[in-house]
N, C-alpha and C positions, 0 to 999 in steps of 0.2 A: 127873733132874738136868738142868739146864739148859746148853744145847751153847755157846749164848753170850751172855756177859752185858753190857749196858756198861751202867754203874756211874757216873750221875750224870757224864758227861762233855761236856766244852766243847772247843771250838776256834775261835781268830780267824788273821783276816788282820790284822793288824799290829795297829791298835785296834778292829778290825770283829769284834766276837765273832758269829759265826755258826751256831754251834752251843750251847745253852743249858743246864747242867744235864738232859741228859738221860739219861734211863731205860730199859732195855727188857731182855727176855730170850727168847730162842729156845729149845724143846724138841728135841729132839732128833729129825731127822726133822721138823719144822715148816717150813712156809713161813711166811714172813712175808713183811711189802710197809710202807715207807712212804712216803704217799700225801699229795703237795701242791701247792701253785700252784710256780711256776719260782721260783727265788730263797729259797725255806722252808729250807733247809739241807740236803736228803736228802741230796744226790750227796756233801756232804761227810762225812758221816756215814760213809757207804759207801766212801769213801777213808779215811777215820779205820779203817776194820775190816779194809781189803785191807792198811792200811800205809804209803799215799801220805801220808796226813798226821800228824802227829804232836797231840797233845791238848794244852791248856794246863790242864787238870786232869778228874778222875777218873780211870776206868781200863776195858779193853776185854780181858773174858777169855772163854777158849773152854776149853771142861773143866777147869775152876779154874786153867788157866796162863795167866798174863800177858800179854796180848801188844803192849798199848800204855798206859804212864802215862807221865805231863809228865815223868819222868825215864829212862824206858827203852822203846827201842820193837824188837820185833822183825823183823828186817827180812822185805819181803812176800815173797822167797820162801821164808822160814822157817815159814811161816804155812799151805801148804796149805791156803791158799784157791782155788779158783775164780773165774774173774772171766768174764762174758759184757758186752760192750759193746754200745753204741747202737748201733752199724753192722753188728753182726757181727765186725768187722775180718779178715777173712779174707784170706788171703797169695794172691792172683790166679794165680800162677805153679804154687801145688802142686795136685794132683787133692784129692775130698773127700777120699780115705783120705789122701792125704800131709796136709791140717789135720788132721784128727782123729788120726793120728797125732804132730803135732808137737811134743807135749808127752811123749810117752813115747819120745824117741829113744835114751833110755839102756838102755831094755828093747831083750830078744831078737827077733830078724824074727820067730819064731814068735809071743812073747808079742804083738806091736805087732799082726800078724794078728789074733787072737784076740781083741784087744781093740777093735779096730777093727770086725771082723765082728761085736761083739755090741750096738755101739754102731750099727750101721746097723740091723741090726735093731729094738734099741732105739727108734730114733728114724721108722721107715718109710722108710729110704734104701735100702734094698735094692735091686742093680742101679743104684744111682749112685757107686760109687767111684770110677772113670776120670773121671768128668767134674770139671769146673772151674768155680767158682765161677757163672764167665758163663753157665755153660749151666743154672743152676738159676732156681730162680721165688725172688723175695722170702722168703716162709716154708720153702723149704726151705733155702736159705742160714742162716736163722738156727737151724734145726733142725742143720746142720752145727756152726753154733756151737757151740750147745749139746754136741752130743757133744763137739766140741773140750776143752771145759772140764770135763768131766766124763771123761774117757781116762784122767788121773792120778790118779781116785777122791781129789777133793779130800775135807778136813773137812768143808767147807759152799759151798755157790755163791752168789755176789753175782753181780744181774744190774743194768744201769744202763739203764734205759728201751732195753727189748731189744726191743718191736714200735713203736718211733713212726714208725719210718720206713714201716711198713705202713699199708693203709687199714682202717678201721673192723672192717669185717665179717671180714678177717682175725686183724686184731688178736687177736681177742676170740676167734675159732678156736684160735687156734698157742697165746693163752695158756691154756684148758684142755686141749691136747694137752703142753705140756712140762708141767703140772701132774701128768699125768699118768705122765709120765717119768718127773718127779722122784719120786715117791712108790713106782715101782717100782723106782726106786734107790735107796728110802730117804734119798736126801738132803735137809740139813738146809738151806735157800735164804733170802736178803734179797732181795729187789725193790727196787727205786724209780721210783717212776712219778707222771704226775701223772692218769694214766684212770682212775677209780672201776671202772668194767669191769673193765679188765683185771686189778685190783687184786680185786676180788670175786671174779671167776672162778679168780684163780690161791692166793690166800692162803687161810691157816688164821686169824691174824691181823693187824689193821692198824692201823697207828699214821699219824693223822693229824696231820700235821704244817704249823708254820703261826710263823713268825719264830724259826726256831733250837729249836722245842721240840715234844715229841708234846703234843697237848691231849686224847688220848685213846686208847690202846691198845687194840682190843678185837676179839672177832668180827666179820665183815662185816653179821653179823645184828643185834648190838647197838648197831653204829653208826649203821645206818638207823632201829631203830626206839628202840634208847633212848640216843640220844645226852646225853653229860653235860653239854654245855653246848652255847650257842648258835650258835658257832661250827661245830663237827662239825654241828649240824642245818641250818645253813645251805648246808655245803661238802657233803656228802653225799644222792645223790638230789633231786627235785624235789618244791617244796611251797609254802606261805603260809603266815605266821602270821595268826592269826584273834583279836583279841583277846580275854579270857575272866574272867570274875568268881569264885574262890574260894568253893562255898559251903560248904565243910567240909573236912575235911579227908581229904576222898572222892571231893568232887565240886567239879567247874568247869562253869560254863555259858556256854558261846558263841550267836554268833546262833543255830546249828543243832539245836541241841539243849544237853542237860544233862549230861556226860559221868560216868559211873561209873568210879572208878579210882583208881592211887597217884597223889596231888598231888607234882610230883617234889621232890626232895630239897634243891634252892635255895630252896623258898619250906620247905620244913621247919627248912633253917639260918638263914632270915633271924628264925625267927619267927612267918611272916604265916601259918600254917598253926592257929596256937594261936588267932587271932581267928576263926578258924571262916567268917568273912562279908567281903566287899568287899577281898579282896588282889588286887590287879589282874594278868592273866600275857597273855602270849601263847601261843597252844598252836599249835604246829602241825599242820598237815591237807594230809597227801601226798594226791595225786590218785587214789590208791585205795581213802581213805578216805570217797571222795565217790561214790557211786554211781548211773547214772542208773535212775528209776523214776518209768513214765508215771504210774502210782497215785497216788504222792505228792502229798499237798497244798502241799508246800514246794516253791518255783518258784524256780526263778535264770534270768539270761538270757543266754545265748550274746551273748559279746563277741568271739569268736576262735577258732579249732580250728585242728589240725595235724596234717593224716592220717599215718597213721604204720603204713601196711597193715593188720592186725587190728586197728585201734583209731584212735579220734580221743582227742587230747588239745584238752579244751575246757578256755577259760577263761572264767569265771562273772560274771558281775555280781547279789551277792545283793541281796535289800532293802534293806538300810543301806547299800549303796554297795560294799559290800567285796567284794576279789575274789578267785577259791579256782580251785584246779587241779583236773579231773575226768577220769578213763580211762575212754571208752565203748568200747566194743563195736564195731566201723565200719560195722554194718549201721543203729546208730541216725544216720541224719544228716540233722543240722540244721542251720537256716540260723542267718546271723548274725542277730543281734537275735528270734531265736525263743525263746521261755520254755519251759523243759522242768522235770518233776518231779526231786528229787532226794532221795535219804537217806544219812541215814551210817552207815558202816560201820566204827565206828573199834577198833582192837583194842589200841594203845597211848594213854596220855594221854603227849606230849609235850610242855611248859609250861615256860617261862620268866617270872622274876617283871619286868614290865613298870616298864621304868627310869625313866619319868615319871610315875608314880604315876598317869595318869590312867584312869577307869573305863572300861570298854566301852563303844563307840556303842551298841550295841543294847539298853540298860535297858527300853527299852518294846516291845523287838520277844517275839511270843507264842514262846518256846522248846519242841522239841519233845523231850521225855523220850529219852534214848538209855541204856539199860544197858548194862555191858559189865563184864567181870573181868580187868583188864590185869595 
């Protein structure tokens, strides 16, 4: 059964609709996250489900009760929700035990103990109770958050871009360490963020969002690789599209070869999959789909690379001019303007049906057979 639903629901700022018909549902014990540029609508979303905002239609339930439609809304702290903020917001004046404590001050000294102590442990604070805010590091501050919001054993936790204030490589730390929290808490969690990272690392799944609405709810696995339209394949991970000639309803062929696979499901509803021959798409080719190989007879030429410690990311300049993203290896390193082998390696067909109808530059270029079972 699903912990929370919301049910086709909208919200504006006075005429500014910002939130769009939207859909989604939490299992129980699920993480979710969703994932978009500043301005896509999340944060309000996530105010719509704490209770800050109110809906101008649909409706937002959590174990089939009620908790916000355009005519009744329950107030947020009827709601046992959780909330973790962007800063942590932590109170400077009390020790961690006294935040993590501060939501259960209605409970016994012993219970507030008890709960407290399991939440340090929980979270690897152990031997930081006395201290104060100031005297921790970035990540463990937020890691007090977190216990914070989780002392009253809320229903579910919303967190509101809860590492951007951290840098990178922590980021992306702290968020599969509370992933891992939550999940021994069994809690039921929303995210909003706008890092793909920290979004992949911490969720089960993610709805990427893009002017008021998800274009796509799914696994972090079937975003990258089988995104439903162009948009998620553009907003998720790095790539090119490569333009590609339909020749069946099996197979596409790009300059690189001649790809074996499902023709996706847009050129199936438009149609152009029944004429078998000349439906023109774009397919996309992640840069792991490109593989270096001195062997090869297929040559591209280094336009650009960007070390990246284990790995150069190279950008290609193929024979027809077009240009495709490559992950070597960092022992292979090459100059700029130097021609290297290449093959592909593609394990998904990605394709969109190409909105100017016009055919792939590469008609005359010799294509190199690629099978594959997508």
């Amino acid at each position: 059964m699903p912990e929370l639903v919301l049910d086709h629901i909208s919200q504006s700022y006075g005429s500014r609709e910002v939130v769009r018909d939207l859909s989604m549902q939490l299992l129980d014990g699920e993480i979710g996250c969703l994932l978009g540029a500043s301005g896509c609508g999340k944060t309000t979303v996530l105010r719509c489900i704490a209770g800050f905002e109110p809906l101008t239609r649909g409706a937002i339930r959590m174990n089939e009760e009620a908790l916000s439609t355009p005519n009744a809304m329950l107030a947020p702290d009827k709601r046992h929700i959780g909330m973790m903020f962007q800063d942590g917001a932590l109170f400077p004046h009390l020790s961690v035990a006294g935040n993590i404590a501060f939501g259960i001050r209605a409970q016994t000294g012993a219970m507030q103990r008890a709960r407290v102590d399991e939440l340090l442990a929980l979270t690897g604070l152990e031997g930081s109770a006395e201290k104060f805010p100031h005297q921790l590091s970035g990540g463990q501050q937020q890691r007090v958050a977190l216990a914070r919001a989780l002392a009253p054993k809320p229903r579910m936790l919303l967190m509101d871009e809860p590492f951007s204030s951290l840098d990178i490589e922590l980021r992306e730390r702290l968020a599969i360490e509370v992933r891992s929290i939550l999940k021994r808490e069994g809690m039921t969690a929303l995210i909003v963020t706008h890092d793909q990272h920290e979004a992949f690392a911490m969720a089960d799944r993610v709805g990427v969002m893009n002017d008021g609405e998800i274009t796509q709810w799914d696994t972090p696995y079937n975003l990258y690789h089988r995104p439903t339209n162009r948009l998620v394949a553009d907003f998720i991970g790095q790539g090119i599209f490569l333009p590609g000639t339909v020749l069946s309803n099996t197979t596409v062929e790009i300059e690189l070869g001649v790809l074996y696979g499902h023709i996706p499901t847009e050129c199936d509803a438009s149609g152009c999959a029944k004429c078998s021959h000349s439906c023109y798409v774009d397919v996309l080719i992640r840069p792991d789909d490109i593989v270096h190989d001195d062997e090869s007879t297929m040559q591209a030429v280094v336009e650009s690379k960007l070390f990246r410690g284990g790995d150069f990311l190279y950008t290609l300049t193929l024979p027809s001019g077009a240009q495709a993203l490559s992950l070597v290896p960092s022992h292979h390193d090459h100059a700029i303007g130097e021609k290297i082998g290449i093959k592909l390696a593609v394990d998904h067909v990605v394709a969109f049906r190409r909105t100017d109808g016009k055919r792939a530059p590469h008609d005359h270029v010799v294509a190199h057979p690629v099978k594959f079972v997508a």
